[in-house]
Every structure is written in C-alpha cells, then in structure tokens.
N, C-alpha and C positions, 0 to 999 in steps of 0.2 A: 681068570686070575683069582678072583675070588675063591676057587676049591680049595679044600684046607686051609683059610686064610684066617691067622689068629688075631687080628687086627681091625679095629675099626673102621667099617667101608670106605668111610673117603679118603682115607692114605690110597686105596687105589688111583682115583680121580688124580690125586694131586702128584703120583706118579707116573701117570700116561700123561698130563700135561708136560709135565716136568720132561721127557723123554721127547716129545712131540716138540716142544722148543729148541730141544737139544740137535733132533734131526734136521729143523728148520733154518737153523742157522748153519750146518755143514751144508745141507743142499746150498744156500745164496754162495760161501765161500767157495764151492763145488763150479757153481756154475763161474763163479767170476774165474774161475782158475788158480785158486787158492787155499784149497782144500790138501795138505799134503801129505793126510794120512784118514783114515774114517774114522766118526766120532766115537768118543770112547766117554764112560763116567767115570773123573778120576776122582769122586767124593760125593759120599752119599750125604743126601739131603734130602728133606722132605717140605713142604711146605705145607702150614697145618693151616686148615680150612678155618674160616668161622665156624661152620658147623661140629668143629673137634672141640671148640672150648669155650669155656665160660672163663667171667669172671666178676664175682661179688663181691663184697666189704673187705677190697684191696687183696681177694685171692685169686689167683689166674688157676684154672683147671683145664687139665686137655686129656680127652678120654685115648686111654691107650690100645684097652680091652673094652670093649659096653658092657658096664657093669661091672668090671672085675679088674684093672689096671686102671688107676689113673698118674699125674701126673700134675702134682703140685706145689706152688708157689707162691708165701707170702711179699709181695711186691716189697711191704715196709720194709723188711730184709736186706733191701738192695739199695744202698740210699744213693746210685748214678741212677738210678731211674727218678725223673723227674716227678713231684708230688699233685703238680696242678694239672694234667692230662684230661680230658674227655674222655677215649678209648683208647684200647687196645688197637693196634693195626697189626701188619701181617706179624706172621712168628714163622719159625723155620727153625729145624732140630735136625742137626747135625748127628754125629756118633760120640759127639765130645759136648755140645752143647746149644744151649737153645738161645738164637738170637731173638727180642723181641723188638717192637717197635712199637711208639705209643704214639698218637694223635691229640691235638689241643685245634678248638673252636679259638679263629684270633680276630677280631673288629678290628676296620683301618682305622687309623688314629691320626688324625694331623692339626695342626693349626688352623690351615687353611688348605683349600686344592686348588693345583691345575691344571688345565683343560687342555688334550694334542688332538690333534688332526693330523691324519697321516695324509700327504701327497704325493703325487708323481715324482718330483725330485726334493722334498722337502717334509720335514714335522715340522708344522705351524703349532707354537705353544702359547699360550696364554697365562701368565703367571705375574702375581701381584700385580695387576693394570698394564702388563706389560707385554707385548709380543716377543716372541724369539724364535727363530727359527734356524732348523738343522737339516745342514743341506747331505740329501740323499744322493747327491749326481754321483756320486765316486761307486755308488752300489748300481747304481741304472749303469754306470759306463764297464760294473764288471759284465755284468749280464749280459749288455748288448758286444761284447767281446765274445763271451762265449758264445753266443748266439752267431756269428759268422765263424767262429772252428768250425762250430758242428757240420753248419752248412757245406764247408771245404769238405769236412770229415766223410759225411754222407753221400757225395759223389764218390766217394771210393769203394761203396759197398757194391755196386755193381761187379766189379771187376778184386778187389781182395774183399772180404766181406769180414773174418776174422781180425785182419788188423783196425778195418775202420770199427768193427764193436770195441777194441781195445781200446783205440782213441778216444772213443765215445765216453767210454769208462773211464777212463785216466780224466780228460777234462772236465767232464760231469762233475768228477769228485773233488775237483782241483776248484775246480766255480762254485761250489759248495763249502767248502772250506773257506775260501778270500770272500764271501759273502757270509757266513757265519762269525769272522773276526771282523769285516766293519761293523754288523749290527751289534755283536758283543760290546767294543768299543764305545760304539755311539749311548746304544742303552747304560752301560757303565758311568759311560759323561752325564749323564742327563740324570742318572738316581744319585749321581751326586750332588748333584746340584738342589736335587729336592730335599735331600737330606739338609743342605746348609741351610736348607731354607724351610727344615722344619712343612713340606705341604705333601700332600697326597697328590694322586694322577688319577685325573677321568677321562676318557675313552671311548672312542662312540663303539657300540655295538657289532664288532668285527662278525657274527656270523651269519654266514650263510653271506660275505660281502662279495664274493664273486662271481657269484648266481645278480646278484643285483647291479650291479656294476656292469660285466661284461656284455656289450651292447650287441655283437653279430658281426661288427667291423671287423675283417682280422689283426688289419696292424695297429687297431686299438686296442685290441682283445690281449695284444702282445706287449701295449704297451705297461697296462692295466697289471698282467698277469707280473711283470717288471716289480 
C-alpha cells in the first residue's frame, strides 16, 4: 500500500484499522443473520493519528506530506471550541471537514462524599450519618428468569440446534436490555440524589472483583456472577 504513496505513513495504519473494524462488525451481523448485503464504505474518513500532528501556542498542525503539506489551524479562530482544555483528543478529516475533539483534566468536587457497597440484592449507601438502601431484587429476578429460558432453550439444541441459537440470541439480548434500563434507572435515582445533596461517591475497588469473590461453589459462583 505504501508504493507510490503521497502521503504520510500513518494514514495507512489508520486505514487498515478503519477497514478492519468495518469488516468486523459485518462478519458479527453476518453471523447473527443480519448482514443484508456486504460491507461497503459510503464516506471517506480517516482518523489522524497522534503521531500526524502537533499542537503549540493554540495551533493544531497535521502533517499531510512530511515535509511538504501541511495542515493548519489557529484554535482562537474558532471560539465553540472551548479555551480551558488540556489536549487535543482524536481528530478525524472527512472530505469536507475536520472533526476535533479536545480533552480537560476535571478533580471531584463535593461538599461532602458517600460511601456504596454493592450486594447481592442491594446498594448499601452511607450518606450524611445515614443509611439507605436500594434494593437490587428486581435485576437478580431478571437474570434468574433468563437464566431458566436458556436452560428450556438449550434442550432444544440437540434435536433443532438453529432455532435454539436463535432463542438464545433473541433472550440474551432481550436480558440485556431489561437489565441495562433497571441499572440506567436506578443509577439516575441515586445521582440525583447526590446532586440535591451536593456529595460525591466512593466505591470500593471493583477490579479484578470476580477473581476475588467467586469461591469454586457453582451456585454461588451464579449467584455472585448475578
């Protein structure tokens, strides 16, 4: 790809990713059975690398040619781009124009904080001397729902094996969704609340919690995983 190429090296990179994502997401829709035609690029894009551009005393530069095109921008120029930024983040140059994106360093700021503990059917909160707690059962009773389709689901693979992946896939996604809007919900209640109340949220250390947690048990391992 590089022969005769007039162009700064890593516009290649950033079009073999760019292509390689593109083919990545037909093959997933491909396999689900939803692919209804092969992928096509209906807009050129590029995604410019850090290594394309600089940017000093508020001017963004992005090499076009090394050495011999470039590609400049005094930021002041543009007063919706915000003046109190850190960096630069990605940029991307269309055939008509260049999106950028900038990045700001931001410290929590609150009055005061409170302290959650997440549980098996509950977030234990601790805020101004006070407990409160928000009950999780309604997200444990989606899961343990789907958790018996599958099961039904999965004797059928023996005998059709196409319809049971289907099932699989229809519920999966459907238990994914009714458990992505209680937690939306719930987390929405609860930053409200921190807001009226002016506090920040502390948090124990979530990683690597499942490695730590899951004991060997299986139907604790399930419950856990819950």
């Amino acid at each position: 790809m590089l022969k005769n190429w007039a162009f700064s090296k890593h516009y290649v990179d950033s079009a073999i990713n760019s292509v390689i994502g593109l083919v990545k997401g037909w093959i997933t829709l491909y396999n689900r059975g939803k692919a209804k035609s092969t992928s096509e690029i209906t807009k050129k894009t590029v995604y410019i690398k850090s290594t394309l551009f600089s940017f000093r005393n508020g001017v963004l530069k992005i090499s076009i040619t090394p050495h011999e095109r470039y590609l400049e921008l005094d930021l002041a120029n543009y007063p919706w781009i915000p003046k109190n930024f850190d960096k630069i983040g990605g940029l991307i140059l269309t055939e008509k124009e260049l999106i950028i994106t900038v990045k700001r360093e931001v410290e929590p700021r609150a009055e005061d904080w409170a302290s959650f503990d997440a549980n098996l059917t509950n977030v234990t909160a601790f805020i101004d001397g006070r407990i409160e707690r928000y009950d999780l059962k309604g997200l444990y009773h989606i899961h343990r729902v789907y958790e018996v389709k599958r099961r039904e689901i999965q004797k059928l693979a023996k005998f059709r094996p196409k319809t049971s992946r289907s099932l699989l896939e229809k519920y999966s996604k459907r238990e994914k969704d009714r458990a992505e809007d209680f937690i939306y919900k719930l987390t929405t209640q609860i930053a409200r609340k921190l807001r009226e109340e002016n506090r920040g949220a502390i948090l124990e250390n979530l990683k690597g919690i499942k490695k730590r947690a899951l004991n060997g048990s299986k139907d604790m391992n399930r419950k856990l995983s819950k």
